[in-house]
C-alpha positions as CSV (number, residue, x, y, z in Angstrom):
1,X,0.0,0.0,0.0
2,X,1.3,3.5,-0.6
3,X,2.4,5.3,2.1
4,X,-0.1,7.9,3.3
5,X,0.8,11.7,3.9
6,X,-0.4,12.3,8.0
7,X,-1.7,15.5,7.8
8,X,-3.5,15.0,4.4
9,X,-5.3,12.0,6.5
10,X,-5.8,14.3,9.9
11,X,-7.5,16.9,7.5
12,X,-9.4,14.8,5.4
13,X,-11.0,12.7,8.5
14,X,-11.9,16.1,10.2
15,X,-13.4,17.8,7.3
16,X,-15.4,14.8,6.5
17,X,-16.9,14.1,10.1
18,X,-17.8,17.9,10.2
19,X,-19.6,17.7,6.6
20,X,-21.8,14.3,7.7
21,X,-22.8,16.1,11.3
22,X,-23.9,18.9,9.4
23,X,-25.2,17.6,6.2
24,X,-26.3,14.4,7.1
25,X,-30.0,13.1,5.6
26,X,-32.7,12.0,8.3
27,X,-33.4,8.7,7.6
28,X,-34.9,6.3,10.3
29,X,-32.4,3.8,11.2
30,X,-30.4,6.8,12.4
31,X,-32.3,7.8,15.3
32,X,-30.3,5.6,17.3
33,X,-27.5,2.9,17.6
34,X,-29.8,-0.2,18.0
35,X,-27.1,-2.6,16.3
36,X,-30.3,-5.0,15.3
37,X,-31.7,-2.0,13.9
38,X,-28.7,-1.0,11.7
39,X,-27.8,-4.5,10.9
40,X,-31.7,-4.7,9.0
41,X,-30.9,-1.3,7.5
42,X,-27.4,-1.9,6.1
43,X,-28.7,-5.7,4.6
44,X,-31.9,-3.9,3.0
45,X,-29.5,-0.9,1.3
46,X,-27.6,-3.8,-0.3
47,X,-27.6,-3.3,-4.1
48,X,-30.8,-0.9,-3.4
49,X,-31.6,3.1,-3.4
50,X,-32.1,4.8,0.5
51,X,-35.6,6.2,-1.3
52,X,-36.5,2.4,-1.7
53,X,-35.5,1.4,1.3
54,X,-37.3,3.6,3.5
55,X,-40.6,2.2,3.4
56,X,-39.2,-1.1,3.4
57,X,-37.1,-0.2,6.4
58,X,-40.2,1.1,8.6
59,X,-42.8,-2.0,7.5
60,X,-40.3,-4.3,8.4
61,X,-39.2,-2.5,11.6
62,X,-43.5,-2.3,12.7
63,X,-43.7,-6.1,12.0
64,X,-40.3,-7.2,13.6
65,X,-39.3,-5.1,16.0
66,X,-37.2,-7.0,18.4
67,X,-34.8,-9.8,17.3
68,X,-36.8,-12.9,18.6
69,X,-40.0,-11.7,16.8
70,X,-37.7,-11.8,13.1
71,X,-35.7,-15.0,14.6
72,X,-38.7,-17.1,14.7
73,X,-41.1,-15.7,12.2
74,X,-42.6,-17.8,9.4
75,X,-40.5,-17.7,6.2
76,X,-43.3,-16.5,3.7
77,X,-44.1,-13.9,6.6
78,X,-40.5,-12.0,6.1
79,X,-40.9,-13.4,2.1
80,X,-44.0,-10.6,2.0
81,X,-42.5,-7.7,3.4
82,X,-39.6,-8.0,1.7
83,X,-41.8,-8.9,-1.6
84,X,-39.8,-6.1,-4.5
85,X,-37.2,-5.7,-2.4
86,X,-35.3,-7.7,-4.6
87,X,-32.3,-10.2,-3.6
88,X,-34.3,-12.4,-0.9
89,X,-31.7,-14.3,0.2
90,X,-30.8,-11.4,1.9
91,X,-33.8,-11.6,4.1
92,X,-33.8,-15.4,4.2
93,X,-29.8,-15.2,5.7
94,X,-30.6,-11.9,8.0
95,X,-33.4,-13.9,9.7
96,X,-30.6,-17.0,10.3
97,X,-27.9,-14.6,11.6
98,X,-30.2,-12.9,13.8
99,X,-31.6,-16.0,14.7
100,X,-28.0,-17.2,15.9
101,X,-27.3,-14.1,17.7
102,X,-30.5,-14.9,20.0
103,X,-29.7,-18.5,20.4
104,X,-25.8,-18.3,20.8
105,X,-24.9,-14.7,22.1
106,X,-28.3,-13.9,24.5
107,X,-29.9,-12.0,21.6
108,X,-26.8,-9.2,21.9
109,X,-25.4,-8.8,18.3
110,X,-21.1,-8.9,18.9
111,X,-18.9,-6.8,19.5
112,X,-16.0,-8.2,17.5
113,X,-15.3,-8.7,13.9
114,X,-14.3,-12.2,14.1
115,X,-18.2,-13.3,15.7
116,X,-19.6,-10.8,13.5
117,X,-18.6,-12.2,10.6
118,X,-19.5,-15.6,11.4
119,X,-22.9,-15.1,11.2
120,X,-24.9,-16.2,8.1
121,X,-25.0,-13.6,5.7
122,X,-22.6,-10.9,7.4
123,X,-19.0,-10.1,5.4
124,X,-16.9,-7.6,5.8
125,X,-18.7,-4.4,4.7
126,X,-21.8,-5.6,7.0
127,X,-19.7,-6.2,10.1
128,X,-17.7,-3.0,9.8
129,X,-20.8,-1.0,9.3
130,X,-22.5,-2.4,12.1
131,X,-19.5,-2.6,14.6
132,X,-18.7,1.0,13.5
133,X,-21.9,2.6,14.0
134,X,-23.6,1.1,16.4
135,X,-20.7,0.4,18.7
136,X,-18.3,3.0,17.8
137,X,-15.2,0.9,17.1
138,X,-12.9,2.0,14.7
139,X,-13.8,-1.1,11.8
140,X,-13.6,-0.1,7.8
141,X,-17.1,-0.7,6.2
142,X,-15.6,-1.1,2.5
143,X,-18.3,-1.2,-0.2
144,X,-18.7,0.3,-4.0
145,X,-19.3,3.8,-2.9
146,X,-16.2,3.3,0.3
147,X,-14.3,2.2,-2.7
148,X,-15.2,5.3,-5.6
149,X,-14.5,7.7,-2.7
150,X,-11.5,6.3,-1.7
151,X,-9.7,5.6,-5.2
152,X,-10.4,9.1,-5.7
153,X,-9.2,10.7,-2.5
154,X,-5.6,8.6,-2.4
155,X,-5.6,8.2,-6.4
156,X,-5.9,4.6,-5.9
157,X,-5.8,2.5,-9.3
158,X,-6.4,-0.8,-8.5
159,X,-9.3,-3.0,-10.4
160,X,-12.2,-2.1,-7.8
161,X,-13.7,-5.5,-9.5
162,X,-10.8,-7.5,-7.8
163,X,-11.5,-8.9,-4.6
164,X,-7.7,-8.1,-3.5
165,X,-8.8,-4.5,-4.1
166,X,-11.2,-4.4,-0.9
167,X,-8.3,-5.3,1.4
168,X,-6.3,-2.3,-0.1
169,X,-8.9,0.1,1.2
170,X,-10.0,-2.2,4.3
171,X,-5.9,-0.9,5.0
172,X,-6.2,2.6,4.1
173,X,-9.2,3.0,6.2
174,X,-7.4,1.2,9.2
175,X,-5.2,4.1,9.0
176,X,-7.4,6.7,8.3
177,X,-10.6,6.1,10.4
178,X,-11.3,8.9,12.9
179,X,-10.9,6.1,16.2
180,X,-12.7,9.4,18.5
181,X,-16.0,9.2,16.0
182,X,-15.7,6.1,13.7
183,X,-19.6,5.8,13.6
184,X,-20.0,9.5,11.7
185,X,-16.3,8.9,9.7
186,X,-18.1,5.5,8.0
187,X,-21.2,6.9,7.2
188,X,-19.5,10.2,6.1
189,X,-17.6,8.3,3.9
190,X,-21.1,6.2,2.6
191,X,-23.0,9.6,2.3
192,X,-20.3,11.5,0.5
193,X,-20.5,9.0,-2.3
194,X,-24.2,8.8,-2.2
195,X,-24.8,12.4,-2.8
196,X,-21.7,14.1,-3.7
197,X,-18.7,12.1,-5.0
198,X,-21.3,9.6,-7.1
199,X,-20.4,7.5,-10.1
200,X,-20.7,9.9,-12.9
201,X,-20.5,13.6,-12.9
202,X,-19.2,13.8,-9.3
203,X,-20.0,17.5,-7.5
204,X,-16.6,18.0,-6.7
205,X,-17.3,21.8,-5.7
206,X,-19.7,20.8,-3.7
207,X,-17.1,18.4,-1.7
208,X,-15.7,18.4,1.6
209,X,-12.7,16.8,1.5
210,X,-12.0,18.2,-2.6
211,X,-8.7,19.8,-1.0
212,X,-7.6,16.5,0.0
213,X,-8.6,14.4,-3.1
214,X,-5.8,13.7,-5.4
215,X,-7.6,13.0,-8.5
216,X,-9.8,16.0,-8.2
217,X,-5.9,18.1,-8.6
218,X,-5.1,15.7,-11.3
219,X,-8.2,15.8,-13.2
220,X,-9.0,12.0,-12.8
221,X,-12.2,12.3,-11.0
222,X,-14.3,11.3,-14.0
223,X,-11.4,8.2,-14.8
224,X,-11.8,6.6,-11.0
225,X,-12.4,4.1,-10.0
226,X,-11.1,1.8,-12.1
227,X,-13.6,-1.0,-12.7
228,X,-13.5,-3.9,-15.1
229,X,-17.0,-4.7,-17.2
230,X,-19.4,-7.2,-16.0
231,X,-19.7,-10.2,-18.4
232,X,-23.0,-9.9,-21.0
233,X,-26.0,-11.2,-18.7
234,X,-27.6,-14.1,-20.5
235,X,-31.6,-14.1,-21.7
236,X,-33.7,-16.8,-20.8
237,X,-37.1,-16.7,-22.9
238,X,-40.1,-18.3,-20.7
239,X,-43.9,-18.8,-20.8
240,X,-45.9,-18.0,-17.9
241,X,-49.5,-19.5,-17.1
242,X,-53.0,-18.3,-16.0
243,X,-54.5,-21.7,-15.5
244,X,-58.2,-20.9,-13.7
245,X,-59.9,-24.0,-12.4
246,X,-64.1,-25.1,-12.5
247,X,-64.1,-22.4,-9.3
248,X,-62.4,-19.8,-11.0
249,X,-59.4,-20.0,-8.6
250,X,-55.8,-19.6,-10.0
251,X,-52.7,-21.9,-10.0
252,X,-49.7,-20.9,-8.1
253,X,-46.3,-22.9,-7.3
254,X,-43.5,-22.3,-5.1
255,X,-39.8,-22.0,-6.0
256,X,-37.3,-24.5,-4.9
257,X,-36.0,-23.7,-1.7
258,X,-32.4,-22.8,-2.8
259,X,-31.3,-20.8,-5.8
260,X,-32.8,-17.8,-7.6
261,X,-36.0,-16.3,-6.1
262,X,-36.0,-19.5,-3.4
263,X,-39.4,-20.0,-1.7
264,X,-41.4,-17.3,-3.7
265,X,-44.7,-17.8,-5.4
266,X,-45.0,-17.8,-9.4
267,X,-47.3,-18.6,-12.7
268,X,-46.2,-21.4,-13.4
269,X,-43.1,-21.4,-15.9
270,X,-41.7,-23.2,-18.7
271,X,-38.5,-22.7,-20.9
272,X,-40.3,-20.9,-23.5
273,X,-41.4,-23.4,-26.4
274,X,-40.8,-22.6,-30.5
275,X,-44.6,-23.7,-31.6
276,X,-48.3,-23.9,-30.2
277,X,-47.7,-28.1,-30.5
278,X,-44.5,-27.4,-28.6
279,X,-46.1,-25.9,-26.0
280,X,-49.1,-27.8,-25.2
281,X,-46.7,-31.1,-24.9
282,X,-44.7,-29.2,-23.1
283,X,-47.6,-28.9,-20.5
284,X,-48.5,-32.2,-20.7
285,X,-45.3,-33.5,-19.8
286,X,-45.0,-31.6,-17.0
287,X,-48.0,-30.8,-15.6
288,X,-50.6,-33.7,-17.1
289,X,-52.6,-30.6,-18.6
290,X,-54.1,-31.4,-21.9
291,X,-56.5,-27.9,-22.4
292,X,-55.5,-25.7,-24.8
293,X,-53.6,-22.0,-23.9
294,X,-54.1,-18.8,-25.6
295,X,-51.5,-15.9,-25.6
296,X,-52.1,-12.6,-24.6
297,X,-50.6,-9.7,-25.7
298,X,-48.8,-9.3,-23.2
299,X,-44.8,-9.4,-22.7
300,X,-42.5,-8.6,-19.5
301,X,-38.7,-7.9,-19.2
302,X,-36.8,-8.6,-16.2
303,X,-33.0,-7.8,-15.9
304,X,-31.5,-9.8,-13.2
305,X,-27.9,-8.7,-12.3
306,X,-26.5,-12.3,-14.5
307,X,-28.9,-13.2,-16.4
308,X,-32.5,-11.3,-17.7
309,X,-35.9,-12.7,-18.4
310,X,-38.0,-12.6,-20.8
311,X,-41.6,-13.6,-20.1
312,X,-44.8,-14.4,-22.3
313,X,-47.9,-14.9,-20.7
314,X,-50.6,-17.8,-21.6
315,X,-53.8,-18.5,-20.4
316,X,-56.4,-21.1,-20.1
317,X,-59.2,-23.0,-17.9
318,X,-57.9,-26.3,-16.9
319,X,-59.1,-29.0,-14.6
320,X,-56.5,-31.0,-12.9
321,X,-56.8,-34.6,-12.2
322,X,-53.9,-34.2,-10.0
323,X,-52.4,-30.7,-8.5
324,X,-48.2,-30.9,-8.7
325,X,-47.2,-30.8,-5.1
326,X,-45.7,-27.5,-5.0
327,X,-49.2,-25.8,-6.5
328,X,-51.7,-24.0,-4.7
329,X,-55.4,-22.6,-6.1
330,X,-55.9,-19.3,-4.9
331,X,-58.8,-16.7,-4.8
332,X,-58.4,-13.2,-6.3
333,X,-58.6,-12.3,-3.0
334,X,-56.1,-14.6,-1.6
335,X,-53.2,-13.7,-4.2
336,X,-52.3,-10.6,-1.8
337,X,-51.1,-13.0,0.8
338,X,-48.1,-14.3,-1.2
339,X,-44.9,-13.2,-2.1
340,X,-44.2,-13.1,-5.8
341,X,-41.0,-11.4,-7.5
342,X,-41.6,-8.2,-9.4
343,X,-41.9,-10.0,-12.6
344,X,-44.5,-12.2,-11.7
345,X,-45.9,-8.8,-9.8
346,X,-46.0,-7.4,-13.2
347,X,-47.9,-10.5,-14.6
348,X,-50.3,-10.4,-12.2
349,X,-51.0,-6.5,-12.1
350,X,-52.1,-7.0,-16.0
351,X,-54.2,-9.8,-15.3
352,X,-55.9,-7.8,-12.9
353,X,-56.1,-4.9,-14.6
354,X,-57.7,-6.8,-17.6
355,X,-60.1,-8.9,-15.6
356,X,-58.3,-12.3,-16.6
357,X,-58.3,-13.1,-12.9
């Protein structure tokens, strides 16, 4: 690591601290230093916008307030709150972490790294975040934004792609952390590259620590970080189906329990087919449905971060010898209690909206 210059560092962790107490947003998990309360906020602003997470944030909060009431709770119960959240396995490894923090450490989350990050679903950034703020210790939180800040501040060129990158800054932040304050340094640093030092078009005059930033006097702001590309996501083509039974009741199924969207509720889906024929022995192979389907005009796009979907929609009044075990008939009515992805949200809204269901 390069070395760092002390008084650059001195300057740069007191002109941050000062911006974040004065500037800082209002947002509801900082109205104290609950750890359990930080620990849901800093899973749900995973991958997702503080706008988005708000509502989230206070539903879930209203429903599971104390740790034993999220520890124990029914999985399609946290499933539905979190429902367009996005990422559930985020919510299914929170509930097991917090679950092992009641059963193994008397419901009080730790106060070291090490147990931290042995929960399920805790790494680096998490624990630093939540032994930072809610406990004052002097831990790096490193994430994209840490990262952006940082390469731009100490003009740091490493592939922020690279998992060797993190411990780069994980080490600059060791040494730079404000140990009196390291609950307002971290979330200085997080708010400065929410709202000020952001990905593109970064308000540099507008920036506390600008004096300090070495590729703001170099004229690299716009070139850092340095990130390699993503590879292309792949596009999986599928057919979704509105099968109704004699009661007018619709078919559901549940995801497997591990992999992408585990243990949400879906139309049921098939690999999309090439022909009608195609199709309708595609449904009788798996599902013993012989009726015929219609299409609707009716298509849905959903970018996952590897891979995107893109969805067809089919319906059709069935009547099923024998339901597939992971199927369920619902109501109209009883459709609001499950948990479906956004694309299958998106399905369903235009159903509903065009009186299919």
């Amino acid at each position: 690591m390069k070395n760092l210059n002390q008084h650059k560092i001195e300057s740069f962790k007191t002109n941050l601290v000062h911006w974040y107490e004065q500037h800082k947003r209002d947002l509801p998990w900082r109205k104290n230093q609950d750890p359990y309360q930080i620990w849901v906020s800093e899973v749900m602003l995973q991958q997702t916008r503080v706008d988005t997470v708000i509502p989230y944030y206070e539903r879930f909060m209203r429903l599971f307030p104390e740790m034993d009431d999220l520890a124990y709770a029914e999985e399609d119960a946290i499933l539905k709150v979190w429902e367009g959240l996005g990422y559930y396995s985020r919510v299914r490894n929170l509930q097991k972490g917090v679950r092992e923090v009641v059963e193994h450490y008397g419901g009080q989350v730790p106060k070291s790294r090490k147990e931290m990050e042995s929960l399920k679903g805790v790494g680096p950034y998490t624990a630093g975040a939540i032994l930072s703020i809610a406990y004052d210790l002097p831990e790096p939180a490193v994430d994209g934004n840490v990262m952006r800040v940082l390469s731009r501040v100490f003009h740091v060129t490493d592939d922020i792609a690279k998992p060797s990158t993190r411990k780069i800054h994980e080490a600059i932040l060791y040494e730079a952390i404000d140990k009196n304050n390291p609950s307002s340094f971290n979330q200085g640093l997080m708010e400065l590259g929410a709202l000020v030092c952001t990905p593109t078009s970064p308000g540099c005059l507008l920036c506390p620590v600008r004096e300090q930033c070495e590729a703001f006097s170099l004229g690299l702001q716009e070139a850092l970080p340095i990130k390699s590309k993503k590879k292309k996501a792949k596009t999986i083509h599928l057919d979704a189906f509105l099968l109704i039974d004699q009661d007018k009741r619709v078919y559901i199924e549940k995801r497997p329990s591990e992999g992408l969207l585990a243990g949400l509720w879906q139309l049921p889906m098939l690999p999309q087919a090439s022909s009608d024929d195609e199709r309708q022995e595609s449904l009788q192979q798996a599902y013993e449905i012989t009726e015929k389907v219609h299409k609707q005009p009716f298509h849905v796009k959903h970018v996952f971060s590897h891979i995107i979907w893109e969805i067809d929609l089919y319906i059709g009044d069935v009547s099923l010898l024998t339901v597939p075990e992971q199927w369920k008939a619902v109501s109209k009515e009883e459709i609001e209690g499950y948990a479906f992805p956004v694309s299958q949200q998106k399905v369903l809204s235009y159903c509903l909206e065009e009186g299919l269901i």
